[in-house]
LUMLO-227014 format. One record per residue (C-alpha): x, y, z. Coordinates in Angstrom, 2 decimals. Layout:
BEGIN
<<X, Y, Z>>,
...
***
This chain:
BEGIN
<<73.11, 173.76, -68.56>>,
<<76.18, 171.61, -69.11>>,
<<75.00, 169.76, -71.95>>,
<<73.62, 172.84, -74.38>>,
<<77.11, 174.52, -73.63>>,
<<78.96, 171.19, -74.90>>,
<<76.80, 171.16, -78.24>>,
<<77.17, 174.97, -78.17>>,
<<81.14, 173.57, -78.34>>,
<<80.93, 171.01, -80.79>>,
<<79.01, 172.89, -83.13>>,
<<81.38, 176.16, -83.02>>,
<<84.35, 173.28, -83.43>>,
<<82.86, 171.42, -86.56>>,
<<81.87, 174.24, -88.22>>,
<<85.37, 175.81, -87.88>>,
<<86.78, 172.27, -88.82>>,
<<84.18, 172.85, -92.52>>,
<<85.66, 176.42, -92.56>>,
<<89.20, 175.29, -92.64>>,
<<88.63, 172.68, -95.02>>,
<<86.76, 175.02, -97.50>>,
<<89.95, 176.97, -96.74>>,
<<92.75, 174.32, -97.52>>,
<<90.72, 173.08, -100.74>>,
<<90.20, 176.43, -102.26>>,
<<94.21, 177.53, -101.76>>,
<<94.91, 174.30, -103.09>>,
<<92.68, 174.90, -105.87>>,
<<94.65, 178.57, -106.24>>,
<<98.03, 176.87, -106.15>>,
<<97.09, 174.36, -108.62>>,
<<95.65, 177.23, -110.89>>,
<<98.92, 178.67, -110.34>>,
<<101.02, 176.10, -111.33>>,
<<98.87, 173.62, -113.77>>,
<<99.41, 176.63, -117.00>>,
<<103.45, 176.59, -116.81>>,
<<103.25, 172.80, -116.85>>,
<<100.79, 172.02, -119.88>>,
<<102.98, 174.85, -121.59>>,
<<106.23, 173.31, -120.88>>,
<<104.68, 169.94, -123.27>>,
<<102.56, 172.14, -125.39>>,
<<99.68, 170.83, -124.36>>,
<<96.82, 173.42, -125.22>>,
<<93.15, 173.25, -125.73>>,
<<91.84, 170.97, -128.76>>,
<<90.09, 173.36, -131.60>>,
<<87.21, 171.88, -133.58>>,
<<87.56, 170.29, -136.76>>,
<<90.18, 171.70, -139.56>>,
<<88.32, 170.28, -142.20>>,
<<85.22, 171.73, -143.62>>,
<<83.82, 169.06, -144.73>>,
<<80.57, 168.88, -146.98>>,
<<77.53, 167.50, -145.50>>,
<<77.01, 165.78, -148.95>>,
<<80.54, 164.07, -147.89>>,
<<79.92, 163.44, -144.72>>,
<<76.44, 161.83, -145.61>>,
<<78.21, 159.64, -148.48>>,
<<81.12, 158.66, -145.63>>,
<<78.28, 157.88, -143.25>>,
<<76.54, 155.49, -145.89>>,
<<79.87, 153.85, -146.72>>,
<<80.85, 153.61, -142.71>>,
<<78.01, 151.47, -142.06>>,
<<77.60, 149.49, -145.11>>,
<<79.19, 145.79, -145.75>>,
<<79.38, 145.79, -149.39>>,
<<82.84, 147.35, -148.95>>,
<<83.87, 143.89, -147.59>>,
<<84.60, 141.04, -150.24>>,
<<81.42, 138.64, -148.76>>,
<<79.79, 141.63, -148.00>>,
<<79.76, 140.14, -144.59>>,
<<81.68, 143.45, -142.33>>,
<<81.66, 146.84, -142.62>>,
<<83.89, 149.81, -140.87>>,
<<81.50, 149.99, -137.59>>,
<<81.47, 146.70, -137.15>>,
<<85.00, 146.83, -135.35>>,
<<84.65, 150.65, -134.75>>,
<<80.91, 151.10, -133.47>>,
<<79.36, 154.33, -132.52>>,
<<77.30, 152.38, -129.10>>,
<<80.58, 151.20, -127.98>>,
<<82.90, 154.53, -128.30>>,
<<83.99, 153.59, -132.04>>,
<<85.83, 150.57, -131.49>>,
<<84.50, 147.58, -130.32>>,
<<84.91, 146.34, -126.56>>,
<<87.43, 143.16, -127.25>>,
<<91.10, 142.82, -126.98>>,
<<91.43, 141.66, -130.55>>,
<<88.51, 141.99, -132.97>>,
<<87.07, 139.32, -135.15>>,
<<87.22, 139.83, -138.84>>,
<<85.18, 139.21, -141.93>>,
<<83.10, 135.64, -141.45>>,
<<82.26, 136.52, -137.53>>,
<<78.68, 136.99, -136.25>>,
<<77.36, 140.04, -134.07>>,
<<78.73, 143.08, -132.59>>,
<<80.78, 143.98, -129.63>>,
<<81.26, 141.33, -126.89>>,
<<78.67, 138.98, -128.16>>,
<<80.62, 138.47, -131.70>>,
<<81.46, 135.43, -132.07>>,
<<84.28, 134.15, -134.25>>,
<<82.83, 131.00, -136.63>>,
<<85.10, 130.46, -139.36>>,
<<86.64, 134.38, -139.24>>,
<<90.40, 135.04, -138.52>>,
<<90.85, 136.99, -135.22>>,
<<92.80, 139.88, -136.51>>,
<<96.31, 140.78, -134.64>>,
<<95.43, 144.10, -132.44>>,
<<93.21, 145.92, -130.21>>,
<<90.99, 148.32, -132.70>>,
<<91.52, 151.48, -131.93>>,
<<88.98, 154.40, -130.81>>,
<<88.58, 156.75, -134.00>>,
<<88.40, 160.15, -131.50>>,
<<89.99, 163.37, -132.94>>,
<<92.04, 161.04, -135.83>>,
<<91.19, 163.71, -138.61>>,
<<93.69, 166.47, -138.03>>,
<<96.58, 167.61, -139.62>>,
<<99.23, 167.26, -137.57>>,
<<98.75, 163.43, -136.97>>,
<<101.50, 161.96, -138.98>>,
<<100.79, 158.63, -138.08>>,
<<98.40, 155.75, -137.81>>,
<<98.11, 151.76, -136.33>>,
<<100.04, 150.73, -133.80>>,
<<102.97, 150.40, -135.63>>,
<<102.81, 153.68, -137.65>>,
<<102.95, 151.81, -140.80>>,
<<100.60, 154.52, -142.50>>,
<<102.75, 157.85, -142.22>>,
<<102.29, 161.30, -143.35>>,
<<103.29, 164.73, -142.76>>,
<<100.87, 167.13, -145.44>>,
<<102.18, 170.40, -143.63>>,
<<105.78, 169.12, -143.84>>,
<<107.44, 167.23, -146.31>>,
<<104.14, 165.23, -147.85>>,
<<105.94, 162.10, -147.98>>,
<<103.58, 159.35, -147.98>>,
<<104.20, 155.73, -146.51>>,
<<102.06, 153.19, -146.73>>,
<<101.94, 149.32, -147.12>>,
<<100.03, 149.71, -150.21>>,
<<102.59, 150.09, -152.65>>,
<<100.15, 151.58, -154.84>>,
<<100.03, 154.14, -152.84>>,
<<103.37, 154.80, -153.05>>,
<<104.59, 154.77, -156.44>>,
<<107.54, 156.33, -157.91>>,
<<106.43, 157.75, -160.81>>,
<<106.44, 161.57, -159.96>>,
<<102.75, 162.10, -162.36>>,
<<101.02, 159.64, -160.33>>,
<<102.27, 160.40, -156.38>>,
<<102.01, 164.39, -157.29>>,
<<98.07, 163.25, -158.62>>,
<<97.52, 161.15, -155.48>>,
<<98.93, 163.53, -152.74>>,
<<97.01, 166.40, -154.07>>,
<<94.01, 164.03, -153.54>>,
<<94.90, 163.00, -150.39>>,
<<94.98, 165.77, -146.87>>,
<<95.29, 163.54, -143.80>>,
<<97.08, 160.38, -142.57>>,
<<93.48, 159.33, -141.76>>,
<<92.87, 159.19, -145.95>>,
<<95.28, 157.32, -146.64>>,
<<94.34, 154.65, -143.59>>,
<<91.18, 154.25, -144.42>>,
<<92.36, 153.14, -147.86>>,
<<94.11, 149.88, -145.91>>,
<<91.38, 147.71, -143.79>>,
<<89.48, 146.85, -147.32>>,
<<92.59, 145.17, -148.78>>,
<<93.07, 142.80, -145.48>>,
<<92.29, 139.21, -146.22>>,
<<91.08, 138.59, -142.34>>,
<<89.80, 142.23, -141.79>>,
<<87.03, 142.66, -144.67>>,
<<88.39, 141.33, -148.41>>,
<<87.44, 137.49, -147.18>>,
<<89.79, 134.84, -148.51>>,
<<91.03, 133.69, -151.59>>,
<<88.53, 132.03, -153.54>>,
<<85.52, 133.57, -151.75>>,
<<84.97, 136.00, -153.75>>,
<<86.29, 138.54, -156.62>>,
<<87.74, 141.22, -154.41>>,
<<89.38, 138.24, -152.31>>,
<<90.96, 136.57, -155.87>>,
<<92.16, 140.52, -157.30>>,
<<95.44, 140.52, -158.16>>,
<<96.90, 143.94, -156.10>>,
<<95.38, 146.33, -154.13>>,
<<94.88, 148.67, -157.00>>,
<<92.39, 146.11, -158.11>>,
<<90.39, 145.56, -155.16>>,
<<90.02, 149.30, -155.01>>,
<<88.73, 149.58, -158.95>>,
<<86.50, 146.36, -158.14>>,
<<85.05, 147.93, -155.06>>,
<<84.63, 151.30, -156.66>>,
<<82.51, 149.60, -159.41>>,
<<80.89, 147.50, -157.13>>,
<<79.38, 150.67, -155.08>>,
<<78.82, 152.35, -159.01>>,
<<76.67, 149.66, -159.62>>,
<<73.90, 151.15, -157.03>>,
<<71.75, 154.03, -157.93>>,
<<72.18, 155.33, -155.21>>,
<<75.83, 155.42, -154.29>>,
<<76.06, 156.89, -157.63>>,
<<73.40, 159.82, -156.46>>,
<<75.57, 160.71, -153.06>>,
<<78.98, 160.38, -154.91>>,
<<77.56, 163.12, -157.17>>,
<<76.52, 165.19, -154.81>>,
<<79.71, 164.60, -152.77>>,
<<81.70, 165.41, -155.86>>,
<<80.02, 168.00, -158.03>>,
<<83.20, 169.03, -159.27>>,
<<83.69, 165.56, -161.10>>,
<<81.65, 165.48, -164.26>>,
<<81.84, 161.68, -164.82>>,
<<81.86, 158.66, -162.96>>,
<<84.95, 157.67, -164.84>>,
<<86.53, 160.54, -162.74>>,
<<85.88, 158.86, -159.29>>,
<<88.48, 156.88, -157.86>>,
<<88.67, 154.72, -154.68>>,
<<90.89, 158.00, -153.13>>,
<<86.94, 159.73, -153.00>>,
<<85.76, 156.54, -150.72>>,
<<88.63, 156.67, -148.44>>,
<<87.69, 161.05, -148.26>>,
<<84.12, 160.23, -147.76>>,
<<84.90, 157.63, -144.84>>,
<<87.49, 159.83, -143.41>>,
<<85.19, 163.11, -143.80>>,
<<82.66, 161.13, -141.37>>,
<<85.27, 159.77, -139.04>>,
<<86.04, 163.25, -139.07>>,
<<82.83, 164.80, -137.70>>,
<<81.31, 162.41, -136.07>>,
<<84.00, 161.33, -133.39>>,
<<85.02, 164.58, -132.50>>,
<<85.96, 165.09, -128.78>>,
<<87.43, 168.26, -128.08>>,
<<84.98, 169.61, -124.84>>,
<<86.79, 167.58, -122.17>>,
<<87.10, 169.16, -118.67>>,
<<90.83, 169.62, -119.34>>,
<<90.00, 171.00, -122.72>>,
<<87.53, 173.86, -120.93>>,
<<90.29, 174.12, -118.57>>,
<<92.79, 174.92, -120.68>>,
<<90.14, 178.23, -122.26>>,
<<90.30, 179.36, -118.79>>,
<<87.48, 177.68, -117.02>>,
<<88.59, 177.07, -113.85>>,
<<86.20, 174.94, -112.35>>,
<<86.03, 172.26, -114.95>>,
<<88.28, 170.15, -113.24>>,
<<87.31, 168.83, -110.17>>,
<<90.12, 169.30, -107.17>>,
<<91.79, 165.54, -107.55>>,
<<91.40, 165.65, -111.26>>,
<<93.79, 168.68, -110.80>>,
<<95.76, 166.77, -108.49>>,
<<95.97, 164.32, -110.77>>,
<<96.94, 166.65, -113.74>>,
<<99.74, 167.88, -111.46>>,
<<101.08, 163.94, -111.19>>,
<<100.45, 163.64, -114.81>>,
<<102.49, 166.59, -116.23>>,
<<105.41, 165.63, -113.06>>,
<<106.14, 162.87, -110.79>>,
<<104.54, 160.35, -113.05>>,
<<106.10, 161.52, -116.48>>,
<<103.37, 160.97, -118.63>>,
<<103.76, 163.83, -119.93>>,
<<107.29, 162.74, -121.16>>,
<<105.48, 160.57, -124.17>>,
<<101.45, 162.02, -123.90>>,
<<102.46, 165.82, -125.30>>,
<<101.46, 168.54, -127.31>>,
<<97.99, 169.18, -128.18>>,
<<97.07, 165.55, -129.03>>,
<<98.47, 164.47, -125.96>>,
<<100.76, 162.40, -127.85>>,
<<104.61, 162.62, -129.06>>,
<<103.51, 160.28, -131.70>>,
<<106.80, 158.36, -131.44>>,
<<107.06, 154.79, -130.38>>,
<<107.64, 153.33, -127.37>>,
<<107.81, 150.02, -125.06>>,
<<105.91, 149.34, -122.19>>,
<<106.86, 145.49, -122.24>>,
<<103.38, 144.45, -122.70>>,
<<102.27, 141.02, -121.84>>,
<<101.46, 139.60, -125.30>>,
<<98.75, 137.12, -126.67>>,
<<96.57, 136.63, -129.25>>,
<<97.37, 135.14, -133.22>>,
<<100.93, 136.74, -133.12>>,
<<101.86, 139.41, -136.22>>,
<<103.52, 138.39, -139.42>>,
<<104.49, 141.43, -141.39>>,
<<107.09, 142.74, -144.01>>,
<<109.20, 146.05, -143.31>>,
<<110.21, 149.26, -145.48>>,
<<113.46, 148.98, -147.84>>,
<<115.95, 151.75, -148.09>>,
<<113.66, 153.37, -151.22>>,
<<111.00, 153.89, -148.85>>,
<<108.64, 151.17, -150.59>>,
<<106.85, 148.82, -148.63>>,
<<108.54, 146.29, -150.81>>,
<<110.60, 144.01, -148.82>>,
<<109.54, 140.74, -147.22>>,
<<110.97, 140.05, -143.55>>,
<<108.47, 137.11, -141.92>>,
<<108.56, 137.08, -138.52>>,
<<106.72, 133.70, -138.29>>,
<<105.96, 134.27, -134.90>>,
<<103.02, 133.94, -132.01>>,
<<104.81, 137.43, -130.02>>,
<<104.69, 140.54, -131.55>>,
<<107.55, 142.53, -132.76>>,
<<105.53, 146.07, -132.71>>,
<<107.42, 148.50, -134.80>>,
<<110.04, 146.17, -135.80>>,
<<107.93, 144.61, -138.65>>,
<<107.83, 147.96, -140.13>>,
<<111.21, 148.65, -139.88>>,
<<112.76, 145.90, -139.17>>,
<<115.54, 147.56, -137.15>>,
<<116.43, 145.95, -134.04>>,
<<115.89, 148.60, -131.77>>,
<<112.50, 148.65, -132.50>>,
<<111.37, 145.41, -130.96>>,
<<108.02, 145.64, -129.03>>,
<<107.87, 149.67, -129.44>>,
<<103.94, 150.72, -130.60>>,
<<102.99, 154.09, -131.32>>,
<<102.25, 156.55, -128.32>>,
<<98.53, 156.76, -128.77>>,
<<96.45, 160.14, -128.22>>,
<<94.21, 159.84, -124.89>>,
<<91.12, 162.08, -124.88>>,
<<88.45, 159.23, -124.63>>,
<<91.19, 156.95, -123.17>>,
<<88.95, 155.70, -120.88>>,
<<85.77, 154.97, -122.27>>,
<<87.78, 152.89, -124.95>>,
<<89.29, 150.11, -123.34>>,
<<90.43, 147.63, -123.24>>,
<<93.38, 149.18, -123.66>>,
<<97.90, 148.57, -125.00>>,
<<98.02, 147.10, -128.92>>,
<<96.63, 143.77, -127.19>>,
<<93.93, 144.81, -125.23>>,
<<96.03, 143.00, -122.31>>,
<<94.22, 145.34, -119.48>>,
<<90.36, 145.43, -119.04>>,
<<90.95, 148.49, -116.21>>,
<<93.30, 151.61, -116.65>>,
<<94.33, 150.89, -113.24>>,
<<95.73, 147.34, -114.39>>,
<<97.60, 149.10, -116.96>>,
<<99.33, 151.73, -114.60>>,
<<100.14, 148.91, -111.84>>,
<<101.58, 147.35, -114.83>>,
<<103.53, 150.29, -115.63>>,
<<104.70, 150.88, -112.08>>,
<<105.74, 147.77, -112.10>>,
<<106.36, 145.69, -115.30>>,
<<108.92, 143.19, -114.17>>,
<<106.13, 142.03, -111.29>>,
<<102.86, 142.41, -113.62>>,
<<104.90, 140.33, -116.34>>,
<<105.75, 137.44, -113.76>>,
<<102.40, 137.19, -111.97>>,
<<99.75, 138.75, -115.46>>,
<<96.63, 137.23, -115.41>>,
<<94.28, 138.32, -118.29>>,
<<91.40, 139.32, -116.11>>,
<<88.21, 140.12, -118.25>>,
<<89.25, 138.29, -121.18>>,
<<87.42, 134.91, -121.75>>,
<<87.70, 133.95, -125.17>>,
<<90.08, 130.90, -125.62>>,
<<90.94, 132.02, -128.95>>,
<<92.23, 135.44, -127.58>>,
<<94.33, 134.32, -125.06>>,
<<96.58, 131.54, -126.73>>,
<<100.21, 131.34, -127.15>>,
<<100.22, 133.57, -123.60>>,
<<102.67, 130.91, -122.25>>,
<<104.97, 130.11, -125.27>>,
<<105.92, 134.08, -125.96>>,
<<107.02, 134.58, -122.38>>,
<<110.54, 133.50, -123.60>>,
<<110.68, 136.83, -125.38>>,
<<109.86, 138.52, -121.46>>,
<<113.43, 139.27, -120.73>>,
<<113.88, 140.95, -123.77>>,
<<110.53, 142.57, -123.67>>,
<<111.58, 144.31, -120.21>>,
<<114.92, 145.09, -121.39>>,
<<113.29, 147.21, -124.45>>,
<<111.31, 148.75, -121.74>>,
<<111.18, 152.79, -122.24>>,
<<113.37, 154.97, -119.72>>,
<<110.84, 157.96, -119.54>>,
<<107.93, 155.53, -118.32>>,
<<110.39, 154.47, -115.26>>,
<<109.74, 156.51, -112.02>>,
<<112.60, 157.93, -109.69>>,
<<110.00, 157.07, -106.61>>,
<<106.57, 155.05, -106.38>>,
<<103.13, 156.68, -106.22>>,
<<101.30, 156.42, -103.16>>,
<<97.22, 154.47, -103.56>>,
<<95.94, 158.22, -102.93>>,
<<98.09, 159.08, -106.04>>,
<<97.10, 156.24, -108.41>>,
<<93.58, 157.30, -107.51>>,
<<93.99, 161.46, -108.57>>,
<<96.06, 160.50, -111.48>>,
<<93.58, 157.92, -113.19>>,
<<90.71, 160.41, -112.45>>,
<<92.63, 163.22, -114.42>>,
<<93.14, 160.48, -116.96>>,
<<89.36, 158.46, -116.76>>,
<<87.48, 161.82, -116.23>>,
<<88.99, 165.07, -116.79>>,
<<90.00, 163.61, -120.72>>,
<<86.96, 162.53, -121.36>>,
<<84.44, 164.25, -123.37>>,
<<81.07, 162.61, -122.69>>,
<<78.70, 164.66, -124.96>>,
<<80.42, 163.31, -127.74>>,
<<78.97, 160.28, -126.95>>,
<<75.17, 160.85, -126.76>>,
<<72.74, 158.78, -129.09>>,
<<71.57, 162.09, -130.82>>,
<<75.66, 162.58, -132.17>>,
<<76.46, 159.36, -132.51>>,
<<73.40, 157.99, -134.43>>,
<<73.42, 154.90, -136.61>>,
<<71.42, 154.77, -139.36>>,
<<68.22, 152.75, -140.51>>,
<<69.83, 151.37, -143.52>>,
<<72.22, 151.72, -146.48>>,
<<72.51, 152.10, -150.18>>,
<<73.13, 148.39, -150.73>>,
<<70.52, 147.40, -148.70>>,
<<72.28, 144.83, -147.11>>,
<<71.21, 144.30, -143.33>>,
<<73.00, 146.51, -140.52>>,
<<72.57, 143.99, -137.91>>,
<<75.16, 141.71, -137.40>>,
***
């Protein structure tokens, strides 16, 4: 009778052991719910609404067309998804991307004759809103249309003087996304091919490759059937100008990578169950002992300002030119260098050496590899890094990365490592270490609770069968 009284025991035991847990996880659930609001309020960080723009489907379906299609490119050879690709979370899976004159997509491109270009490509989520008032890593396209609707931009086209034609273009133009989208086409290495490959390659500003371009896509019955539709209100074609590609583009950017129905995001509307009890955790570590929060704010989870992180760096290096006092993108400064300066080339102020732009997170982890370099093939490669810079710098090994022409000049711009730590940003530096159990809560808030998944499915992100030009879609 012994033994049924011992399982009688050991039952009554484990089931009060379940009973307690159930107990500590849901008043740790209740504190959490407690505390979690006051927090995201304190950095005005708030739900995401759906898109501000009501865009046409006309627009949307001319932007799709023009997404996908390569004649945009001076040897017709690249086209907008090629580096930003619906299948692979609309960028494109490498550290650096290969430009015009590469072969395939994704991790099986392969480089030929093409330039690599000089950063990571960024993921195109949520890009379309208002309040964004700046784009690329070093913010070189900025502009505030709810504030003072000053426009900068390294196409100095773009940013002319003459009051008639800035007052024409900024009525013309609603988001920093426009005006980006306006940018990639002029890039020798990017899509516009090099001198002496082709007309749009040989044009003689960027004004020109825009007209070209814009002719180029007139010269198909077909663009010139979805422009009209796009733009009713335009009578002629002589009243299209490239500002109506970069709308189109922008208008499908716009809908189509939209992520706004993250388990924070349903969180935040009051469902309380969206987050899972360590993704909680996790937000708890974000918004406190971890300071992300400090930098990843408001409703974009981004301050938008710039910041170092003293980022191993290699790749092709960055040669750029900076702003003058006028505001023009105007004067030359080369760098002529394999590290990269960050900010600084736009500025060309000192202090900004190796700061990039704070970059928005919802879909930060399903579109890695992630920092301006795709340096880190895991998010938690990038937080050890953070944790610790000064031993990730000494010991970095590019883990994930294969390609040869990716990884040089890795050695040579480690003489710029003492300064790169020294620029490294105060509110990314923690008063005391997180424990393993830590690391793992905060990267699930981070991996998980930002990510919206449905945004991803086949049925939203479709590509399509073909387009206007009827130049292949396969790479």
């Amino acid at each position: 009778m012994r033994r049924p009284k011992v399982l009688l025991i050991l039952t009554l035991a484990l089931a009060l052991s379940a009973a307690a847990y159930q107990i500590a996880q849901a008043w740790s659930h209740h504190r959490l719910d407690q505390e979690l609001p006051a927090l995201f309020a304190r950095f005005r960080i708030e739900a995401l609404s759906g898109p501000e723009f009501k865009d046409s489907r006309e627009l949307v379906q001319l932007g799709e067309a023009l997404f996908f299609d390569k004649i945009l490119s001076g040897n017709r050879n690249i086209s907008c998804a090629t580096c930003h690709h619906p299948t692979l979370s609309s960028a494109d899976a490498g550290s650096f991307s290969i430009g015009q004159g590469g072969k395939g997509l994704g991790r099986d491109r392969r480089q030929y004759q093409a330039a690599t270009t000089l950063r990571n490509a960024p993921a195109l989520f949520n890009l379309g809103y208002k309040d964004i008032p700046n784009l690329f890593w070093d913010g070189r396209v900025e502009f505030r249309p709810l504030e003072d609707k000053k426009l900068r931009t390294p196409a100095r086209e773009l940013t002319s003087r003459h009051p008639e034609e800035m007052s024409k273009l900024i009525a013309s133009i609603e988001s920093t996304l426009e005006a980006q989208v306006m940018i990639p086409v002029t890039d020798f290495a990017e899509m516009r091919g090099k001198p002496g490959d082709n007309e749009i390659a040989d044009a003689y500003s960027k004004a020109q490759v825009w007209d070209l371009l814009l002719k180029r896509l007139l010269s198909h019955p077909q663009y010139v059937s979805l422009f009209q539709a796009a733009f009713p209100e335009k009578t002629g074609l002589d009243q299209l100008q490239y500002t109506d590609v970069a709308k189109a583009i922008a208008a499908y950017i716009r809908e189509t990578f939209q992520a706004s129905q993250t388990p924070m995001d349903r969180y935040l509307r009051g469902d309380l169950e969206a987050m899972t009890l360590a993704q909680k955790r996790g937000a708890e570590l974000f918004l406190g002992k971890a300071r992300c929060a400090e930098c990843h704010s408001g409703r974009h989870l981004s301050n938008f300002e710039y910041a170092s992180l003293a980022i191993p760096q290699f790749g092709p290096g960055n040669v750029m030119t900076a702003w003058d006092e006028g505001g023009t993108y105007t004067r030359g400064v080369s760098l002529n260098t394999t590290d990269d300066f960050g900010r600084y080339g736009v500025t060309h102020a000192p202090r900004d050496r190796f700061l990039f732009r704070v970059p928005p997170l919802r879909q930060v982890g399903l579109t890695g590899p992630w920092m301006h370099n795709g340096a880190f093939t895991s998010l938690k490669a990038a937080l050890d890094h953070i944790l610790d810079p000064e031993t990730s710098l000494a010991n970095y090994e590019p883990e994930g990365i294969e390609r040869k022409e990716f990884l040089k000049n890795l050695a040579k711009n480690k003489e710029y490592d003492a300064e790169r730590l020294a620029s490294f940003d105060p509110r990314a530096r923690l008063s005391q270490a997180l424990t393993e159990a830590e690391k793992r809560d905060l990267l699930d808030f981070i991996e998980n609770a930002l990510a919206d998944r449905e945004a991803l499915s086949k049925e939203h992100l479709r590509v399509p069968a073909a387009v206007p030009s009827g130049i292949d879609l396969r790479d």
